[in-house]
N, C-alpha and C positions, 0 to 999 in steps of 0.2 A: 552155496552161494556166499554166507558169508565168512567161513573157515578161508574159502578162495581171495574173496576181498581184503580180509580184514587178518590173511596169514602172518606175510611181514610185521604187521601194529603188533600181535601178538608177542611176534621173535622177538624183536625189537625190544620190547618190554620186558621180557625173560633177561636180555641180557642186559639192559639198561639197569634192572632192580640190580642183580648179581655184582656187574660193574660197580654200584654203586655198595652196594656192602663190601665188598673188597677194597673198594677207597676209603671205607670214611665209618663202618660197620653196620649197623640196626639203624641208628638217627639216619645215617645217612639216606637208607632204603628208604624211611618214611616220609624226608624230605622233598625223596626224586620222586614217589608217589603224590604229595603234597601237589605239585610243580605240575607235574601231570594233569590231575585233576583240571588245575589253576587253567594252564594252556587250553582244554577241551570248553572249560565251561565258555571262555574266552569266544573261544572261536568258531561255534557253531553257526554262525551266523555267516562265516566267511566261508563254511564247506558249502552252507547252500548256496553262497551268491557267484562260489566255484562250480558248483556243480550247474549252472546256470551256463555257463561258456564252455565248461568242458566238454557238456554234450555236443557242441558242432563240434568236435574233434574227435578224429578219427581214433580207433582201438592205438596204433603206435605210439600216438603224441598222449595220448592218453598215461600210456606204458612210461614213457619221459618223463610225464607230471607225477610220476610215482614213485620214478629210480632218481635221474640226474637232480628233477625239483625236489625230492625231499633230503638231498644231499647241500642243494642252494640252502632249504629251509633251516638245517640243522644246521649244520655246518656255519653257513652264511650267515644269517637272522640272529642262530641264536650261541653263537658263539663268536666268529668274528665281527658280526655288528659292534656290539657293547666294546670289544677291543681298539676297531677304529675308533668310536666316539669319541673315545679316553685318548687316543692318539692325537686327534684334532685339536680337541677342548685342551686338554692339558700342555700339545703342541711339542709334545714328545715323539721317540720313531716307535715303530709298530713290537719291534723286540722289547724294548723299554714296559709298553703299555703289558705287552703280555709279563713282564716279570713281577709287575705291580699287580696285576691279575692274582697271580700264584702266591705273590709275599708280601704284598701289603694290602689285603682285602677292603681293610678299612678305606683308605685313599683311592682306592678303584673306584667302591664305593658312591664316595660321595663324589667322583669327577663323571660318573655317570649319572646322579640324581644333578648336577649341575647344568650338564646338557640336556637337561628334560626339556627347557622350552623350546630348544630348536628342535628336539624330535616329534613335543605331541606338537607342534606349529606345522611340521611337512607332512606325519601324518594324519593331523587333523584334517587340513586344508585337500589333501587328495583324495581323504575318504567322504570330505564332505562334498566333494565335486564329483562323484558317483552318484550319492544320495540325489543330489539337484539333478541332474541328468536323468536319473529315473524318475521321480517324481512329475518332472516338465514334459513327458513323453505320453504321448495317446495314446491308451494301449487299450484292445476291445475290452479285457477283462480288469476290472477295477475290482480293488478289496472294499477301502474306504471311500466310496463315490463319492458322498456331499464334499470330501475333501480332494481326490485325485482328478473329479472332474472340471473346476476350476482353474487348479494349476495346468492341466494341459492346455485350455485354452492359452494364460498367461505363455505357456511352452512356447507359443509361435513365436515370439520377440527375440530377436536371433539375439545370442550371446545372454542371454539373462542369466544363465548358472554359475558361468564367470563372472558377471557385472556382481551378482549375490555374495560370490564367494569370496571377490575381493572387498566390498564394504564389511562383510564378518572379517575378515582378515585387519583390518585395518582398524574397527571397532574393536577387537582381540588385543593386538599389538597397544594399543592406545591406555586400554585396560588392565587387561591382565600382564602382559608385556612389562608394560610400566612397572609392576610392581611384583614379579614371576619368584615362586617359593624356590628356596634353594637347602642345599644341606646343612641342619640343624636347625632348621626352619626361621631363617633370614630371608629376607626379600631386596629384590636389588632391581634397576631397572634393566631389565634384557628387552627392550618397546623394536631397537633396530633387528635384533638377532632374532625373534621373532615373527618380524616381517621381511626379513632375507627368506630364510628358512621357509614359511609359507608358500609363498612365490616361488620358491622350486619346488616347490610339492605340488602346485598349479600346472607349474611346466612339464613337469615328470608329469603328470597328468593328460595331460594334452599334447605331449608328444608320443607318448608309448599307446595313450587311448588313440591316438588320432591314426598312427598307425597301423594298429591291431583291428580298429574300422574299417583303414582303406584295404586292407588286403584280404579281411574277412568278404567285403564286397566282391574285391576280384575274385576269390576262391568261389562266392558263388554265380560268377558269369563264369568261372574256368568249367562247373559241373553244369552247366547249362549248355556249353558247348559242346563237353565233351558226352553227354548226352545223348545232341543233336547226331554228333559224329557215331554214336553206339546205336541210335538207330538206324543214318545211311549204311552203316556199315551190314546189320541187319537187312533189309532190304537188298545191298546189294549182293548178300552171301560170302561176305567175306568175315573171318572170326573176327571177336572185338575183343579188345585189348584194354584194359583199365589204366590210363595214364595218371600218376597222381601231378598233379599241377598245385598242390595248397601248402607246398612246402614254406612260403613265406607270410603265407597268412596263418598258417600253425604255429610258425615261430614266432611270430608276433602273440597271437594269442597265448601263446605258452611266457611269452614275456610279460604280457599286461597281466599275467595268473601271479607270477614272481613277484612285482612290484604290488600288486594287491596284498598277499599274503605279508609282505615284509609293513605295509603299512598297519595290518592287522597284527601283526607279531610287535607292533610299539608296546600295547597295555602290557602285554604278558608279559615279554623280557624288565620293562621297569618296575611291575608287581612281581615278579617275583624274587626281588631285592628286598620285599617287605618281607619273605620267608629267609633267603638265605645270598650273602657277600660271595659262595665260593663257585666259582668259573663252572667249576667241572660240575658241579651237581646240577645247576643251572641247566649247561647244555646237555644234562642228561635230561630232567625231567622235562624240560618244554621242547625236546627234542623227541621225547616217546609220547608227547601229547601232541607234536604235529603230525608226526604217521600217523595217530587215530584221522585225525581232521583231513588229510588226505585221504585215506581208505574211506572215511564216512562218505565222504567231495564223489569219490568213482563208486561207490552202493549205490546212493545216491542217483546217478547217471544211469548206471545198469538196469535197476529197479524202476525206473520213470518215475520217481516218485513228483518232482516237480511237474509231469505234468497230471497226474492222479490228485495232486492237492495244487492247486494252481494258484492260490493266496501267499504259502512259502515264501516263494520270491519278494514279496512284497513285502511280508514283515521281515526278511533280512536286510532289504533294503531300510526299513525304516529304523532296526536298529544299526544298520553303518550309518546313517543320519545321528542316532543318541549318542553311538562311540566316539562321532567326530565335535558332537560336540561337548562329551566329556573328557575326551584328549585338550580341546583348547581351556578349557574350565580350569584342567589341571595343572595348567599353565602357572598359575596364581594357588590354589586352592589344593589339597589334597582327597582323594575320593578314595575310597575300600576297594579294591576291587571285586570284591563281591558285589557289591551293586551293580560295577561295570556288568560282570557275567549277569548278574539276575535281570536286568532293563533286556538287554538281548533274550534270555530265555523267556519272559514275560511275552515280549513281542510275536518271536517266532511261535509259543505257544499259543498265542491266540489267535496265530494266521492259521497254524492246521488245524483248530476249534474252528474257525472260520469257515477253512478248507472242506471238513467232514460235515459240515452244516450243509452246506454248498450241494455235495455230492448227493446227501439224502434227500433233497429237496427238488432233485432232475430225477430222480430214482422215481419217486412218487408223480409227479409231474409226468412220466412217460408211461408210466404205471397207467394214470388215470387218462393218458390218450390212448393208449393202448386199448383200455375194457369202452372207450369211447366210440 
């Protein structure tokens, strides 16, 4: 099970290390290894809060999020992301940005720690309108009750996660905005560019979520019908037939998984500038650290493990809640990344401490209605 999962992560990393000693020799191997790390510790948080949605998805779309998304992932994320950015900000054409990629590392550089506040401001603001959204929602099982079960009441106040997420946003811009760290560690005020940039990470939010809702819905009246239709069929003796009807709510869902993970791929692509300037080792290492996180995302799924630890969910959610709001912090303020990764590993380890509590405690409980 997991030689089959976790094949490709392997290959991938066979060639990614190779690749990379052939570019660049030993330093280089240890960098892309470095990078690597960097990427997983990063993003555990984001396998679980995937593998949370991947599960309504069928084995094909599944197979998708494996082959075409982790080609979006690399490729996209972590290699033409950072090239666009420098394209915009510096307001250069896209051949330009990549020759400065390859020959003036330095200036790449620093025209990408310059757009930091418009990236952690879009991915702050979309990861933090995840976190609100989970939080404000009733759900039977609660990790933290004294705290989850208050906010779901406040939940019913229609729009409250957007009302929230725009006074942080505007609080953010006012603040750190005003005064947002730049390269060589100047400050300048970026107050507008950080609340443009916000507001489309709201929108990006609420349009790809909004969609990936309505169609998720429909896909479940589609198997509700067809269903209905596999029983008369039954009954009436005639063979039934399996019609897939969730092609548009797959694709949806397969879309709001992309735009997640590229919001989660902020911390990583701008830490891992604090390891190394050069393009290629970059999209090597955080590109053999997003196949683990996808192959962890589908184990994950295969395994039930979300529903065998049912806390999971909840401390991933709570740390996309601390990333979004250490991506807006870092607006102003510089943070280690280590710490980013260790708040998310802290969190999620004490939801399956949580989790394993949980399980031993209906174990014993059914035990003792049992010999009852």
């Amino acid at each position: 099970m997991v030689l089959k999962t976790f094949g490709w992560s392997f290959a991938v990393t066979a060639l990614g290390l190779v690749a990379a000693v052939l570019y660049g020799g030993w330093e280089a191997f240890g960098i892309v290894a470095i990078l690597c790390i960097l990427e997983i510790s990063l993003s555990f948080d984001n396998a679980v809060v995937n593998a949370g949605i991947l599960k309504k998805m069928n084995a094909f779309w599944q197979k998708i999020f494996l082959t075409i998304g982790i080609l979006i992932a690399v490729f996209g994320m972590r290699l033409v992301f950072p090239v666009v950015i420098v394209a915009i900000s510096a307001k250069i054409g896209p051949i330009e940005a990549v020759d400065l990629a390859m020959n003036d590392k330095e200036m790449y550089q620093q025209l990408v720690t310059d757009a930091h506040p418009s990236i952690a401001a879009f991915g702050g603001m979309f990861l933090l309108m995840i976190f609100l959204d989970f939080i404000f929602e009733d759900r039977d099982i609660k990790w933290l009750a004294w705290l989850e079960r208050p906010l779901a009441k406040l939940g019913k106040v229609d729009m409250l996660s957007a009302c929230i997420a725009l006074i942080v946003l505007a609080v953010t811009a006012m603040t750190f905005g005003a005064n947002a760290h730049q390269h060589g560690g100047t400050h300048v005020d970026k107050a507008q560019t950080v609340l443009i940039s916000g507001i489309l990470g709201l929108i990006t939010y609420m349009v790809v979520g909004g969609l990936s809702g309505y169609f998720e819905n429909k896909l479940e009246e589609e198997e509700e019908a067809e269903h209905d239709a596999e029983e008369e069929a039954k009954k009436a003796g005639k063979p039934v037939s399996a019609v897939a009807m969730a092609g548009k709510a797959a694709f949806f869902m397969f879309l709001y998984l992309e735009v997640l993970d590229a919001s989660f791929s902020f911390d990583g692509v701008i830490g891992a500038f604090a390891i190394t300037n050069d393009i290629v080792l970059m999209a090597l290492g955080l590109g053999v650290g997003a196949m683990y996180v996808r192959s962890l995302t589908v184990y994950l799924v295969r395994q039930g493990t979300l529903d065998d630890y049912v806390y999971l969910e909840h401390g991933a959610h709570y740390a996309i809640g601390a990333l979004a709001v250490i991506l807006l912090i870092t607006i102003q303020y510089e943070i280690n990344e280590f710490i980013t990764g260790l708040v998310g590993v802290v969190l999620i380890g004490w939801s399956f401490w949580s989790s394993v509590r949980r399980n031993k405690r209906l174990e014993l409980q059914e035990g003792a209605a049992a010999e009852a």
